[in-house]
C-alpha beads as a LAMMPS data file, in Angstrom:
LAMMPS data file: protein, C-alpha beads

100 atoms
99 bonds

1 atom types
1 bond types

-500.0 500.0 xlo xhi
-500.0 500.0 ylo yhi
-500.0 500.0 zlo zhi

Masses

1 110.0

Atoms # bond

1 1 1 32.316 -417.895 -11.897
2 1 1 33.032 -414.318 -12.761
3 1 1 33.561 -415.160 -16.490
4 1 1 29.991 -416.428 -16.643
5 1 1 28.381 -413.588 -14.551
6 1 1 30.040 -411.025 -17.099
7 1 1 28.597 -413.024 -20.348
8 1 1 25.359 -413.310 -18.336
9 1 1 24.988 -409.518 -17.915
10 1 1 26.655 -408.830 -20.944
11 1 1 24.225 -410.902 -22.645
12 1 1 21.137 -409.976 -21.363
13 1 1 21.518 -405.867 -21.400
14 1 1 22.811 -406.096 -24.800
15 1 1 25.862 -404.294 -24.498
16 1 1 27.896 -405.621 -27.368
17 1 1 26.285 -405.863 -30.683
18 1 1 28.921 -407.801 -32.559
19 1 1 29.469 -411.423 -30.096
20 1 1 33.734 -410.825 -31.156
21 1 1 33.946 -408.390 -28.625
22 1 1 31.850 -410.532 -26.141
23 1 1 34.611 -412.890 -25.553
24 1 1 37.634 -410.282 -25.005
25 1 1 35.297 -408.242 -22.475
26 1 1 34.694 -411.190 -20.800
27 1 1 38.172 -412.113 -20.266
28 1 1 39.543 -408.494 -19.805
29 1 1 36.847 -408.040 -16.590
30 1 1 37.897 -411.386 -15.291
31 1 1 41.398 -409.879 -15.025
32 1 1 40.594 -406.428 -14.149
33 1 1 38.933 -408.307 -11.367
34 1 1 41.695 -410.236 -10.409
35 1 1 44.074 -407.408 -10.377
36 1 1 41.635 -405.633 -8.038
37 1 1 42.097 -408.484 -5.702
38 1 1 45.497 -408.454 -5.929
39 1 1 45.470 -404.783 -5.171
40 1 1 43.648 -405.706 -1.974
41 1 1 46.111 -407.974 -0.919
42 1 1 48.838 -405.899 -0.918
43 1 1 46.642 -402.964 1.036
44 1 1 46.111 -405.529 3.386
45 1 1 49.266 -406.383 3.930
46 1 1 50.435 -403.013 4.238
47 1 1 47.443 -401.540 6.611
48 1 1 48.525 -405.005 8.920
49 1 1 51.125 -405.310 11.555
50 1 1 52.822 -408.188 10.332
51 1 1 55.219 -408.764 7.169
52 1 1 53.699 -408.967 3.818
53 1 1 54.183 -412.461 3.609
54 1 1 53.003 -413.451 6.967
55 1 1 49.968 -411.729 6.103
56 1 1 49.484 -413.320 2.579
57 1 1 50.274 -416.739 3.805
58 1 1 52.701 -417.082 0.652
59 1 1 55.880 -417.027 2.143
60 1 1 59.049 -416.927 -0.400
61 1 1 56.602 -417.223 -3.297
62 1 1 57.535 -414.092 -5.214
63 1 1 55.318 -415.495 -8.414
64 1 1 51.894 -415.480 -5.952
65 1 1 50.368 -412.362 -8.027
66 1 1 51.225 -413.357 -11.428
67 1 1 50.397 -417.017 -10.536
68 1 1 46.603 -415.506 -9.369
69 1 1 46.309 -413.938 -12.499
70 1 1 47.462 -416.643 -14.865
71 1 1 44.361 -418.879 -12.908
72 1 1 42.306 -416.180 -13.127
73 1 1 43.106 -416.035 -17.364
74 1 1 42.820 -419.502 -17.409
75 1 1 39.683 -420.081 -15.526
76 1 1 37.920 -417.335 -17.722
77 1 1 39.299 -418.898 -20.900
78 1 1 38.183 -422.544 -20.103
79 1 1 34.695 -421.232 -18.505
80 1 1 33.736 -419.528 -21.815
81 1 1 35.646 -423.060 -23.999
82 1 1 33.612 -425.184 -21.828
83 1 1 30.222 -423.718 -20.806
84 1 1 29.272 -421.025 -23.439
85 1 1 27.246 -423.563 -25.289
86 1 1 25.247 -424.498 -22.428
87 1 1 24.633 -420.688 -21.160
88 1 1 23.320 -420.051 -24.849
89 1 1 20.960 -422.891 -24.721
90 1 1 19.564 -421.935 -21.358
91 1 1 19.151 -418.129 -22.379
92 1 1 17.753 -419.316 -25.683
93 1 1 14.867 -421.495 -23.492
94 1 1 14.633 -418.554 -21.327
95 1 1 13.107 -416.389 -23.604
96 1 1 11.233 -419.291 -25.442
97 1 1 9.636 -418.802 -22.115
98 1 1 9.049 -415.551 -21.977
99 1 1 7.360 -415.126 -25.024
100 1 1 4.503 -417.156 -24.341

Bonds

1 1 1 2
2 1 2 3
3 1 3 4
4 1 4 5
5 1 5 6
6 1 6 7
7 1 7 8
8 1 8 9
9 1 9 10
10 1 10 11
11 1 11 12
12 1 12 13
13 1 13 14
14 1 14 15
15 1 15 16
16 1 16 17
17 1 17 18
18 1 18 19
19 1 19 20
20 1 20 21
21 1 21 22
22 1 22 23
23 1 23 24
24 1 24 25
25 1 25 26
26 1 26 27
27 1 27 28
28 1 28 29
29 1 29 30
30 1 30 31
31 1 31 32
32 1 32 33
33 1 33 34
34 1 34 35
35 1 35 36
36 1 36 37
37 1 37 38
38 1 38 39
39 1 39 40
40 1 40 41
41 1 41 42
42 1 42 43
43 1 43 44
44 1 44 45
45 1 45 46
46 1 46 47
47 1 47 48
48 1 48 49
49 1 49 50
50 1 50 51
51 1 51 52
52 1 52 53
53 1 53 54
54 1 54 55
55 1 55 56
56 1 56 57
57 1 57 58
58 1 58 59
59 1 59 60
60 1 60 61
61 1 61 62
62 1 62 63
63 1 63 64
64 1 64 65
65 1 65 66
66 1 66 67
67 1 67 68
68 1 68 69
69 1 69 70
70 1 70 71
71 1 71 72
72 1 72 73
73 1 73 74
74 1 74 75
75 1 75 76
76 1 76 77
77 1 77 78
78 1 78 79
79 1 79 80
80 1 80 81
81 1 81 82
82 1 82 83
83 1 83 84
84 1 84 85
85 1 85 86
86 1 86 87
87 1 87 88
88 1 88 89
89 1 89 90
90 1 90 91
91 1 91 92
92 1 92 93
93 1 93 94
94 1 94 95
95 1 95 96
96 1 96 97
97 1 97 98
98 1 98 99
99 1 99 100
């Protein structure tokens, strides 16, 4: 879902002229935001009472944030393999629209 929000607004403000660089932004904010998650997590678990993994709910997984991120590069990998097509399609009858 994030991978397709980013190529949505990237898309429609224009902010990359060249559609190479669309791709790699697209996949860099997906794991910028997953790292920010991550960060959260372990704030979380430090600000709380309990052990980190109590708190976490990933006891004796030591792998849990590199796991996230992996699914989080994954996800915005196959999102933009899978449904880039379609989003161009839909923003290409989207301004068919507009312009009458």
């Amino acid at each position: 879902i994030p991978a397709m929000i980013a190529r949505e607004l990237l898309l429609r403000l224009h902010v990359v002229q060249r559609r190479g660089w669309l791709e790699f932004l697209i996949v860099s904010f997906c794991l910028a935001l997953s790292a920010f998650y991550e960060l959260i997590e372990w704030w979380v678990a430090l600000a709380s009472d309990e052990a980190a993994e109590a708190c976490l709910g990933t006891p004796g997984y030591v792998w849990d944030t590199q796991s996230d991120r992996a699914w989080a590069l994954s996800g915005a990998i196959l999102s933009l393999l899978l449904l880039s097509r379609l989003h161009d399609r839909q923003l290409e009858q989207l301004a068919r629209r507009q312009a009458n």
